[in-house]
C-alpha positions in Angstrom: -12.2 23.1 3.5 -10.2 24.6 6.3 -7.1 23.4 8.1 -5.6 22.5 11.3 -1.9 22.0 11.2 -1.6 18.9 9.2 -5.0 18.2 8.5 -8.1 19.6 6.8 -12.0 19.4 7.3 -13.6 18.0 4.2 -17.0 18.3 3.5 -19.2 15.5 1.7 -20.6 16.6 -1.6 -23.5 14.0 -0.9 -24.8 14.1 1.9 -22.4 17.1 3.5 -21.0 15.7 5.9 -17.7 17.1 6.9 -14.6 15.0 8.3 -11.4 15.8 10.1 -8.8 14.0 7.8 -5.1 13.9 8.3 -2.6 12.5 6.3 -0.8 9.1 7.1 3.0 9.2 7.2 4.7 6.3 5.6 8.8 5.2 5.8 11.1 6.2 3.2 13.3 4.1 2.2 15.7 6.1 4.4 13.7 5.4 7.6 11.8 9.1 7.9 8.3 9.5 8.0 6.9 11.8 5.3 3.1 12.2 4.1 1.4 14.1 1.6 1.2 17.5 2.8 -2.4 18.6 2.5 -3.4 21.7 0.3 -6.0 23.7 3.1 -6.8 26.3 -0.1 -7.7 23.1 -2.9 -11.4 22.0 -3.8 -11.3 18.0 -3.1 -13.0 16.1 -5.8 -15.5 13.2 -5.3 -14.0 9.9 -6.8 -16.4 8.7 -9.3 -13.8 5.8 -11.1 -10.3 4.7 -10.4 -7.4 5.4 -12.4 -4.1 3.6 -11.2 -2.0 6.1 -12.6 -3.9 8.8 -10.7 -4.1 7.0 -7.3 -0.9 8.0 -6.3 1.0 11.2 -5.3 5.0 12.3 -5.6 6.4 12.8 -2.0 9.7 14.1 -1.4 11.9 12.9 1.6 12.9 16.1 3.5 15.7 13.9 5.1 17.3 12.2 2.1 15.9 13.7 -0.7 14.5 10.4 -1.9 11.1 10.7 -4.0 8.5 8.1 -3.8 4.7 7.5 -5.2 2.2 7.0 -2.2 -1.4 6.4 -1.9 -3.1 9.8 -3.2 -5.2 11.3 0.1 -8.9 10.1 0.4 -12.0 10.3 2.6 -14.5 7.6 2.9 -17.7 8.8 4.0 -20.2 6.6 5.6 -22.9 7.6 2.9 -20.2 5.7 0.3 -19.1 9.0 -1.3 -15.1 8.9 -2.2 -13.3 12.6 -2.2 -10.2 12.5 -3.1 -8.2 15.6 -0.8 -6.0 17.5 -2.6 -2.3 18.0 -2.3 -0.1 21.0 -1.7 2.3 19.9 -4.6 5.1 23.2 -4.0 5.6 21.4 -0.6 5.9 18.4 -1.0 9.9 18.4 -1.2 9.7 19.9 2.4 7.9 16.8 4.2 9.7 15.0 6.3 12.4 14.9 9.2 15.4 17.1 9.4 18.8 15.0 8.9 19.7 13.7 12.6 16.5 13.9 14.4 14.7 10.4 15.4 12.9 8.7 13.4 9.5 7.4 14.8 7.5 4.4 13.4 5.5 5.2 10.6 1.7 4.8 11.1 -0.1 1.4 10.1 -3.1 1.7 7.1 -5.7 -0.4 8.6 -7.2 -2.0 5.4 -10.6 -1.8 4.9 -11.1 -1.5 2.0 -9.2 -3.2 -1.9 -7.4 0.2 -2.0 -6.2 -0.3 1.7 -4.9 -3.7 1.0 -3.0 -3.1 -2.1 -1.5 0.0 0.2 -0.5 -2.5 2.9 1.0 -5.1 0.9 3.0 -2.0 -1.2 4.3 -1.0 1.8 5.2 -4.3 3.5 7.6 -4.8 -0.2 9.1 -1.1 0.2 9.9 -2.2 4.0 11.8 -5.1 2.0 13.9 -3.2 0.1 12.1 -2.8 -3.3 11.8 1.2 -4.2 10.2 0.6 -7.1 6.8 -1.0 -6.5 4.5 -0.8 -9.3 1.1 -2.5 -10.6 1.9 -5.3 -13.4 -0.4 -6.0 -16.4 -0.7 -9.7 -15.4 -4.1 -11.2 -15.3 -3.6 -14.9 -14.7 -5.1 -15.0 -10.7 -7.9 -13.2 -9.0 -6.4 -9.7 -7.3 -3.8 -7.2 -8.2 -0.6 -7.8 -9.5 2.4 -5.9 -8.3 6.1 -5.8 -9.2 9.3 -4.3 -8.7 13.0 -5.1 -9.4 13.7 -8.6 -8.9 10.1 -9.4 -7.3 6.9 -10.3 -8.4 3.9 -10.3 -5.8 -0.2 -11.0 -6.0 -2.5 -9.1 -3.4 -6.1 -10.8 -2.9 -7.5 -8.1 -0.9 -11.1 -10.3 -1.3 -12.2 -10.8 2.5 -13.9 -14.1 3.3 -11.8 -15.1 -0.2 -9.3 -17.8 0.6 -6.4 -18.2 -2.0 -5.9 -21.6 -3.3 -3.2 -23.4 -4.5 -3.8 -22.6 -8.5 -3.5 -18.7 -7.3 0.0 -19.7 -5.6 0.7 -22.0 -8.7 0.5 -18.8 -11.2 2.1 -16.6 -9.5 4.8 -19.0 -8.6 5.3 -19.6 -12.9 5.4 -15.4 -13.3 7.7 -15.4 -11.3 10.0 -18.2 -12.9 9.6 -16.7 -16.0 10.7 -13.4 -15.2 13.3 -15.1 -13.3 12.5 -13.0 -9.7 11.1 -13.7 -6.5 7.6 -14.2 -5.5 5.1 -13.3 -2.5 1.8 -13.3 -2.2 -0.5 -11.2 0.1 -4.5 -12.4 0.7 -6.9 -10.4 2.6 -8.9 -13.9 3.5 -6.4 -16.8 4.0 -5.2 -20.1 2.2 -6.8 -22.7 1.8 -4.8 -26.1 2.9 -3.6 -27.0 -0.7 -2.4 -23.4 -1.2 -0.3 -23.5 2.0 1.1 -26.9 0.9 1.7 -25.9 -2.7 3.3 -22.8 -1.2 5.4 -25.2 0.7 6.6 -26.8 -2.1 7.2 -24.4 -4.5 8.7 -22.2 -1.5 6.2 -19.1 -2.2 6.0 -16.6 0.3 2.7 -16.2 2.3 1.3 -13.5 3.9 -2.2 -12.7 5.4 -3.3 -8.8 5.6 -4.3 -8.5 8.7 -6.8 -5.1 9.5 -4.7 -3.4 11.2 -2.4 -3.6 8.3 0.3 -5.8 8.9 1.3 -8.2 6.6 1.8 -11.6 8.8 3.8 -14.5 7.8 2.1 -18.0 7.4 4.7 -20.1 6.1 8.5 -20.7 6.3 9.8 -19.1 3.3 7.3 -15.4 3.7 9.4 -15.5 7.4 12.8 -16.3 5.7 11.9 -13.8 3.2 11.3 -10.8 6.2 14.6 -12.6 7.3 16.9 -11.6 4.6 15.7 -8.4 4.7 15.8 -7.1 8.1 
């Protein structure tokens, strides 16, 4: 595996491929970019199951000092092979912006895949305000369940798959019972009665679009952007 600045040539264990691969930068919570500084000298590893512990990496804000958990660096090859890239872990407290300089906008994750969307709609909440995004044990709807402090949120990162209104309904009584706010992030759409339950029960929609924004389809997901810009 060699290395070009920030990124590194990876080589399929497959079919032996190899692919340029650098690492996305994503916003701290401070506004700087950082991203998982890549480790040239490392041996990546093929991904042969998935481990949600495991799938994400410690990055350390080289403007505030801020840690945060971010999608752990992968290659997709065309052939279907995974390999996980590995990460320089003794610099990963120096990534970042120094204090004062401008901060650019981070890079979009175009979702392609489940992994991409549960990335997006991760990010979308940390642009929100909530730090501490995690993955919930809750298996009441189709998807992935996410939650952090004060929020509770359902990705359907199905494509094609259109949430309906009992997937809007469940996350809607989660959320009541854990007395936080709800949103809800689909890959495929809503189908009309989800949009009207949403409407009633003032549930936060949001559509993942490929390049990976999350887009706003109803009133309260735009009053909920709203509040926090």
């Amino acid at each position: 595996m060699g290395t070009m600045s920030d990124s590194v040539l990876v080589c399929c264990a497959t079919c032996g491929r190899r692919h340029r691969y650098t690492a996305p930068s994503y916003p701290c919570v401070c506004g700087a970019p950082v991203a998982a500084p890549l480790d040239p000298h490392g041996s990546p590893v093929t991904v042969t199951r998935r481990v949600w512990d495991e799938e994400w990496v410690g990055v350390r804000c080289a403007a505030c000092g801020t840690e945060s958990q971010w999608p752990r660096p992968e290659v997709g090859c065309p052939c279907g092979t995974v390999t996980s890239v590995p990460v320089d872990r003794s610099a990963a407290g120096r990534t970042g912006r120094a204090p004062g300089s401008r901060v650019p906008a981070h890079r979009a994750v175009p979702v392609r895949t489940a992994r991409d969307a549960v990335t997006a709609a991760v990010l979308h909440l940390r642009g929100l305000g909530h730090r501490d995004v995690r993955r919930a044990d809750r298996r009441a709807a189709p998807g992935i369940a996410l939650a952090a402090r004060g929020i509770v949120a359902q990705v359907d990162p199905v494509p094609g798959r259109l949430a309906t209104a009992r997937d809007v309904e469940c996350l809607w009584l989660s959320a009541m019972a854990e007395s936080a706010q709800c949103a809800h992030f689909s890959r495929g759409g809503y189908t009309d009665g989800a949009l009207a339950g949403a409407d009633r029960l003032d549930v936060p929609l949001f559509v993942l679009e490929p390049c990976g924004r999350c887009r706003a389809v109803n009133a309260a997901a735009v009053a909920l952007d709203a509040r926090a810009g």
